[in-house]
C-alpha positions in Angstrom: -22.1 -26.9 -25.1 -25.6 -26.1 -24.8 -27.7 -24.4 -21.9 -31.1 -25.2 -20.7 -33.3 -22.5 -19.6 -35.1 -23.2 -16.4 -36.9 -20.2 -15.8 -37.5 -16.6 -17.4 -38.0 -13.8 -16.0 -41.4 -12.0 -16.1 -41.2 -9.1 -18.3 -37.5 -9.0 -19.3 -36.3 -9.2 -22.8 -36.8 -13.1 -23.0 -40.0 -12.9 -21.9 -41.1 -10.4 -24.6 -39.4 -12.7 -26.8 -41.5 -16.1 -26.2 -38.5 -17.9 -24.7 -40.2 -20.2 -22.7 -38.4 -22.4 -19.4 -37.4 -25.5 -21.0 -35.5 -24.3 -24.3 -32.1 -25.3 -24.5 -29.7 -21.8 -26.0 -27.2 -22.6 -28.3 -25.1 -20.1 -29.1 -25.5 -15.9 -28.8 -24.4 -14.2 -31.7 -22.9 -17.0 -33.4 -20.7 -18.4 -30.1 -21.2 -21.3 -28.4 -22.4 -20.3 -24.7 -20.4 -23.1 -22.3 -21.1 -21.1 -18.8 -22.1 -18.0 -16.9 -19.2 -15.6 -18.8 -19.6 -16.4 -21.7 -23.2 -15.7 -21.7 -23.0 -12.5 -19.6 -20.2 -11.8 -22.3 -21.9 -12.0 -25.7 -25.4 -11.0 -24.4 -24.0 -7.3 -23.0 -24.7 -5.7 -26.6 -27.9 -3.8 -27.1 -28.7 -6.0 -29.9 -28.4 -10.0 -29.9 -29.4 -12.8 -31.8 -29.9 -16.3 -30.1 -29.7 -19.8 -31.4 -32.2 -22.0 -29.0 -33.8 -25.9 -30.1 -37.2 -26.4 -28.5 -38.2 -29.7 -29.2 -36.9 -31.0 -32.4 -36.8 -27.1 -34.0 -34.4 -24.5 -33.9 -35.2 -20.8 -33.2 -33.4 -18.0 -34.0 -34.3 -14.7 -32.0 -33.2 -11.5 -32.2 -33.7 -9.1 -29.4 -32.8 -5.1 -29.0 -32.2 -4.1 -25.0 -30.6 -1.8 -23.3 -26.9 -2.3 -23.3 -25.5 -4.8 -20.4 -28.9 -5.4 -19.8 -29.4 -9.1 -18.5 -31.5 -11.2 -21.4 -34.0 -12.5 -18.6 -33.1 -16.4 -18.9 -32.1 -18.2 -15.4 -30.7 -21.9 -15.7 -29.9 -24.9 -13.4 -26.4 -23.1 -11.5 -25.8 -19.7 -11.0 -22.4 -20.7 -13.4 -24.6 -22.4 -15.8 -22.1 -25.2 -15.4 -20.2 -26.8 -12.6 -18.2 -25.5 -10.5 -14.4 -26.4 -11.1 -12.5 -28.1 -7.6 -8.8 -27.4 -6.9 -6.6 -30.1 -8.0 -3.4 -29.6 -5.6 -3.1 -30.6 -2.3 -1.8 -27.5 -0.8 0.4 -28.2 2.6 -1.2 -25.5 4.1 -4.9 -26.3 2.8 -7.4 -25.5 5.5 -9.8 -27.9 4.2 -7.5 -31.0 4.8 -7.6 -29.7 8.7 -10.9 -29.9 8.6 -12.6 -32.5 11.5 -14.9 -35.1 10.1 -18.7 -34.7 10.2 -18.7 -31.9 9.1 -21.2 -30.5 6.3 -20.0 -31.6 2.6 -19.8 -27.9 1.3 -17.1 -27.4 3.9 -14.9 -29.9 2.3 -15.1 -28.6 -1.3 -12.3 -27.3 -2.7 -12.8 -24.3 -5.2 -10.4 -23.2 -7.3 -12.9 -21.8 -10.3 -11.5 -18.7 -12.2 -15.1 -17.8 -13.2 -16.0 -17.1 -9.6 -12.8 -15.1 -9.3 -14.4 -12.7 -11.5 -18.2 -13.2 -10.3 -17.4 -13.3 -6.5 -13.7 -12.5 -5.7 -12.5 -16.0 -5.2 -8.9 -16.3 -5.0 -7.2 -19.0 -7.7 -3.9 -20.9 -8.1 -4.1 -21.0 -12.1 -3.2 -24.5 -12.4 -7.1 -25.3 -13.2 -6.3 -23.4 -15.9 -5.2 -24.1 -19.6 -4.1 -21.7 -22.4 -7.7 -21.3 -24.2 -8.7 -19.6 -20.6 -6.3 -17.5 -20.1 -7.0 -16.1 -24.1 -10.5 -15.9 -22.9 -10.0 -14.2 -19.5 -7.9 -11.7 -21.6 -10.1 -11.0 -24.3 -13.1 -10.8 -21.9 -10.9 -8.4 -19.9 -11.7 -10.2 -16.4 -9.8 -8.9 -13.7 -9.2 -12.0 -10.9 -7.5 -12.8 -7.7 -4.6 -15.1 -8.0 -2.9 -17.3 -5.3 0.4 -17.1 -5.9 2.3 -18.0 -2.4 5.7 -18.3 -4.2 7.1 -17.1 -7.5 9.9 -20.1 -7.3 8.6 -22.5 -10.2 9.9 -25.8 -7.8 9.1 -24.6 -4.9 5.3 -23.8 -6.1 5.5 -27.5 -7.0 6.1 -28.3 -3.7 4.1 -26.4 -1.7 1.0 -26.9 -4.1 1.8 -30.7 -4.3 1.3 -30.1 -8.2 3.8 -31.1 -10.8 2.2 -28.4 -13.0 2.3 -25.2 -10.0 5.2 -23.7 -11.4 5.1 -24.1 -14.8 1.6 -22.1 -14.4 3.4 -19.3 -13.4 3.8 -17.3 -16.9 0.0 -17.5 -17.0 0.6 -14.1 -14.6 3.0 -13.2 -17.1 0.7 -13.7 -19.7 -2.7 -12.1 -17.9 -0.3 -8.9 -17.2 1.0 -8.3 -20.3 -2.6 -9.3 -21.8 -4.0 -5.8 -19.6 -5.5 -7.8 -16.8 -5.2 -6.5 -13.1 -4.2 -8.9 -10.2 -5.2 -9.2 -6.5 -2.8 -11.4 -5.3 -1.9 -12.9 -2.1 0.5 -15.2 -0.4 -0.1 -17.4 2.3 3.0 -17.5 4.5 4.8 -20.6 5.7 7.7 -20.5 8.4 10.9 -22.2 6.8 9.5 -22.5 3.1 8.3 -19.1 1.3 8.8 -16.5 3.9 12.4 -14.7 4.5 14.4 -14.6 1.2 11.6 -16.2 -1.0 9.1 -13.8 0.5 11.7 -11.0 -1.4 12.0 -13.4 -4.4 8.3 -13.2 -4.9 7.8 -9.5 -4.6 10.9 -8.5 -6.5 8.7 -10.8 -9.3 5.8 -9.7 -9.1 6.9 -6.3 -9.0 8.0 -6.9 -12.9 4.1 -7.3 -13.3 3.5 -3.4 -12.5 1.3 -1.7 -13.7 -1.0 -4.9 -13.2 -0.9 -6.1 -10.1 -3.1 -4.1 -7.7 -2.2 -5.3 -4.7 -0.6 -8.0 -2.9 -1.7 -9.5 1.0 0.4 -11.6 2.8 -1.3 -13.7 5.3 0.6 -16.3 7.9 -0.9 -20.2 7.5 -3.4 -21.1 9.8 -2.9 -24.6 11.5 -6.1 -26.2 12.9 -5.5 -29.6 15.4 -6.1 -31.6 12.9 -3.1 -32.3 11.2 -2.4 -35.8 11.6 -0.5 -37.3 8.8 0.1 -34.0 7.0 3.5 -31.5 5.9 4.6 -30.6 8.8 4.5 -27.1 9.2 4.6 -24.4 12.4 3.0 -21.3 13.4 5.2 -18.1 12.6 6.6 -17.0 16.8 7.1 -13.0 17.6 10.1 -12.9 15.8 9.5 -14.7 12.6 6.4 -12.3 12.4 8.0 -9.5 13.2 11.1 -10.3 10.7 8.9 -11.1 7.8 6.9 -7.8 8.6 10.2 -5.9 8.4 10.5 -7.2 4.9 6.7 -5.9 3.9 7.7 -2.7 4.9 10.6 -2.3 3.4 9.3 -3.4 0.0 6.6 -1.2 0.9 8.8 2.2 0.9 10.8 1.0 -3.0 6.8 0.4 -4.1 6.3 3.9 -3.1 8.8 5.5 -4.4 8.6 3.8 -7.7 5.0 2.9 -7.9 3.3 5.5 -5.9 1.5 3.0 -4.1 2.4 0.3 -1.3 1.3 -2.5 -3.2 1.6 -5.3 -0.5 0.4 -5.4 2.9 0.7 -7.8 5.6 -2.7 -9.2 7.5 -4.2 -8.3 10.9 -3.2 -11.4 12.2 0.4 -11.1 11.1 0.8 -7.6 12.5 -0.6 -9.0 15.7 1.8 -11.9 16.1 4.7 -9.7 15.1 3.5 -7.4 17.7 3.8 -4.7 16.0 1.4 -1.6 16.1 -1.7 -1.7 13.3 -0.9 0.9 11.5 -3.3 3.9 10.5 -6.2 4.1 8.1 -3.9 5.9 5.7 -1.1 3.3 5.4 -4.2 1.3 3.9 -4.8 2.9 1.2 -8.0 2.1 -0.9 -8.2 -1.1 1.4 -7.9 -3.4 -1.4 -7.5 -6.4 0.5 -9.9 -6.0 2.9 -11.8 -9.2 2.4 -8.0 -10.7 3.3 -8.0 -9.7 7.1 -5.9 -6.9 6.0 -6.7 -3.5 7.6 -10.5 -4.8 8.9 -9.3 -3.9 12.7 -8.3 -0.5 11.5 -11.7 0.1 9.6 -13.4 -1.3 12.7 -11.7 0.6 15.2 -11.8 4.0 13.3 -15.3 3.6 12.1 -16.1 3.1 16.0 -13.9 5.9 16.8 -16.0 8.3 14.9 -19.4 6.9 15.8 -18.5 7.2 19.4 -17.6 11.2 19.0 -21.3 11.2 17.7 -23.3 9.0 19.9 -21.3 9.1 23.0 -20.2 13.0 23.8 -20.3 14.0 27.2 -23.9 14.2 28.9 -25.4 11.9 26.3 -27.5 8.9 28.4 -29.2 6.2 26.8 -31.2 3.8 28.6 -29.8 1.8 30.9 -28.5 -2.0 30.2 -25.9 -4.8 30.0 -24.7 -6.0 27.2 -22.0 -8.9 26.3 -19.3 -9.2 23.6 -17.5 -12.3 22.2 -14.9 -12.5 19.9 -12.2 -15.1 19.1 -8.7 -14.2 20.3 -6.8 -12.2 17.9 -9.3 -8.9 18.0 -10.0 -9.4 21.9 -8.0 -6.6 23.0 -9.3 -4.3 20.3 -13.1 -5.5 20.9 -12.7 -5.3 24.8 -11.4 -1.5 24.4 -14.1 -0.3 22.6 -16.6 -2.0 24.8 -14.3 -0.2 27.9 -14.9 3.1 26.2 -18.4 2.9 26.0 -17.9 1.9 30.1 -16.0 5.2 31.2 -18.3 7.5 28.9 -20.9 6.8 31.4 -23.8 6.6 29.1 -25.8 3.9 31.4 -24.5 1.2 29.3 -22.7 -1.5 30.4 -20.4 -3.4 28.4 -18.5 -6.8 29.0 -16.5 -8.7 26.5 -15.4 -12.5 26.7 -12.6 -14.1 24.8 -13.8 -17.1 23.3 -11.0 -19.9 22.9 -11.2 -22.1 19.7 -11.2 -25.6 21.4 -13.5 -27.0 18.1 -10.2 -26.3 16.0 -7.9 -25.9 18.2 -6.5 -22.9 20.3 -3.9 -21.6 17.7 -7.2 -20.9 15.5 -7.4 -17.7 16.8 -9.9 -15.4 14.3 -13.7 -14.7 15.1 -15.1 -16.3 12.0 -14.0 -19.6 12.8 -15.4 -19.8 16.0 -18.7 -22.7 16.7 -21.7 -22.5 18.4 -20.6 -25.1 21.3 -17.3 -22.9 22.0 -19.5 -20.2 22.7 -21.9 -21.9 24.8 -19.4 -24.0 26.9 -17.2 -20.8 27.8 -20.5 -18.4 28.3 -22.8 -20.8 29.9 -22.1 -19.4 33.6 -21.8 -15.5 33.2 -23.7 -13.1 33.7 -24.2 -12.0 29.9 -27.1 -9.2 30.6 -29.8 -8.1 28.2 -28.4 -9.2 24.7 -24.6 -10.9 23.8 -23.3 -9.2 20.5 -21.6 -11.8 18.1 -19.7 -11.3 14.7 -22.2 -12.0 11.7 -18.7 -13.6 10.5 -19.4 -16.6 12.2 -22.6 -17.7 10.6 -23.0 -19.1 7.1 -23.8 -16.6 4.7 -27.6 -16.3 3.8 -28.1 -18.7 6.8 -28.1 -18.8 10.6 -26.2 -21.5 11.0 -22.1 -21.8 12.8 -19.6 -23.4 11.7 -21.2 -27.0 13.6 -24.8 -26.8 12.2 -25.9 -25.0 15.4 -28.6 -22.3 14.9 -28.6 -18.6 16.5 -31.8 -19.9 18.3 -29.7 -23.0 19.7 -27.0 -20.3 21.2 -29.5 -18.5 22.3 -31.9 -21.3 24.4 -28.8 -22.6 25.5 -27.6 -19.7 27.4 -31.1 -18.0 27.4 -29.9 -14.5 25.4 -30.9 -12.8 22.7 -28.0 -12.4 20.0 -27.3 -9.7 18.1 -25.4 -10.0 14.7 -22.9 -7.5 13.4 -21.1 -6.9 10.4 -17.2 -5.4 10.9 -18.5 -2.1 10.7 -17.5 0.1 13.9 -20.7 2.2 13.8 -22.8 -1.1 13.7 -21.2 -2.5 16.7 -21.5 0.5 18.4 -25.2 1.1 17.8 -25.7 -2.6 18.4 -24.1 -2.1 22.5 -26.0 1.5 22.9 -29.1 -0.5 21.8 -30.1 2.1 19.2 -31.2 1.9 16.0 -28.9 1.5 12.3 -28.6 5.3 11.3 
């Protein structure tokens, strides 16, 4: 395969070079570039020689650099290539609970091992054939992998893919190759929790030293599920049971490992109703981009802001301010916002539950939440001077929701300003007293 350049970079190594936008590269020292890893591969030594055709001729340059340094050259796709869609039809795929009308990129279904690497994607392996996996382990590219059961027919079944579980000994394979594993394991009520749910940890414990962590997170179930596997919502006591399982897998992995290794979600703590557990039980938060541990982080993080920026006597001027969060971190959001209340500070804070109608109400987390859920359940409080929402809940580099509705659209509708913040404790916290990042 060959690459077109379609731009170069002003006064990087390319540039010095002559290569000019419109030169197709061939190959870098002698290999045949076919995406994004390979090129960020082969180009990391200090010295590299490129193939390119311009035109009818071939060029070969050769060009010193600093080591990992990035040659300069930027083409079509960020993966030089396209990107690769899943090819199961997982029971509990969100995206086949997805409402029409919708933007297209929500329907896409990514299951690319390439942005594993590049962007911490999480993928099922069954894109994957045996000429990857040699190159994910001779390029030493540590991924994410969804591996939801360890049972090869079961797999099959849950993934709606003939192939699922013979894909398995790729793991094998990666592991014994020196590749580490994120792995997680969404959790379905009457098909891998209980006894599979041990079945896949005792197996994926034989994977040790490699497997870094493991997150188990229940299935989420949207309204719109007409005509698909049908599956249920884990109830206190399925939560609870399967949570009881974590831990005790937790305290062998400790013993043995020095380490935890798995670790149920927020949400599955919460329907268990079990306690969230402290910042140490977390250890190096590995799976924080899972759900797992964020309303630890958050709450702690506000904890220690609010020692700061809240002792006794400190005033600030005075205001009202409004939170709203989906349902599962209500109670956690509404008592930091009480805290800030009794510390008498001249800042008042209020904080509404906002029910997920658009997807239905057993959608419970904040980044899910639209723009017209917002509106329809704000529309006649009193919100005060700003209303706080979760950055989570508008597209990345964007300030759109989840329906196409803008910030500016929330905020003419119920005549507000709106205040993004991350899941960062101090952030909220600055955001309420109306001060200043820092």
């Amino acid at each position: 395969m060959s690459v077109r350049v379609t731009d170069v970079v002003k006064g990087s190594p390319a540039d010095k070079a002559h290569i000019k936008k419109g030169d197709i590269l061939e190959k870098i020292n002698g290999n045949v570039i076919s995406d994004v890893l390979d090129y960020m591969y082969y180009s990391a030594e200090s010295t590299v020689r490129l193939t390119l055709r311009r035109d009818d001729s071939f060029l070969l340059i050769k060009i010193r650099k600093s080591e990992y340094d990035d040659l300069g050259m930027e083409f079509r796709s960020f993966l030089m290539d396209e990107k690769q869609s899943c090819c199961n039809k997982c029971v509990f795929c969100f995206i086949d609970q997805m409402p029409p009308n919708m933007r297209d990129t929500l329907y896409f279904k990514d299951d690319d091992a390439r942005l594993s690497f590049l962007q911490g994607n999480y993928v099922t392996l069954t894109n994957l054939k045996q000429k990857d996996i040699d190159r994910i382990i001779k390029m030493r590219l540590n991924i994410n992998v969804s591996v939801h059961t360890t049972n090869p027919e079961l797999r099959c079944k849950m993934m709606n893919n003939r192939f699922a579980g013979e894909k398995l000994s790729y793991l094998w394979q990666l592991a014994e190759g020196g590749i580490m594993l994120n792995c997680q394991i969404v959790l379905c009520p009457g098909l891998n929790d209980n006894e599979e749910l041990e079945r896949t940890l005792n197996d994926l414990s034989e994977l040790m030293p490699n497997i870094s962590s493991i997150a188990v997170v229940p299935v989420g179930l949207t309204k719109f599920r007409e005509g698909l596997y049908p599956l249920t919502l884990f109830d206190k006591e399925g939560a609870a049971k399967n949570v009881e399982i974590i831990e005790k897998y937790q305290q062998k992995f400790l013993e043995k490992y020095g380490t935890r290794l798995v670790f149920p979600s927020d949400e599955l703590y919460i329907l268990s109703g079990k306690p969230i557990p402290d910042n140490e039980y977390y250890e190096d938060y590995s799976q924080y981009e899972n759900g797992v541990g964020m309303l630890r982080s958050l709450e702690d993080e506000f904890s220690d802001a609010f020692d700061e920026l809240c002792r006794e006597g400190k005033k600030y001027p005075q205001r009202r301010v409004t939170m709203a969060t989906g349902a599962l971190a209500y109670d956690f959001i509404k008592e930091m916002g009480e805290r800030v209340n009794n510390a008498d500070t001249g800042v008042r804070c209020d904080t509404y539950k906002i029910i997920n109608y658009f997807f239905g109400e057993t959608i419970t987390v904040t980044g899910l939440l639209t723009a017209q859920d917002i509106i329809a359940q704000l529309k006649d409080k009193e919100l005060g001077d700003v209303l706080i929402l979760s950055s989570a809940m508008i597209k990345k580099d964007s300030d759109l929701f989840l329906d196409d509705m803008t910030i500016s659209d929330v905020e003419k509708a119920l005549d507000i300003k709106i205040v993004l913040t991350d899941n960062d404790g101090r952030m909220l916290l600055e955001s309420i007293l109306g001060i200043s990042a820092g």
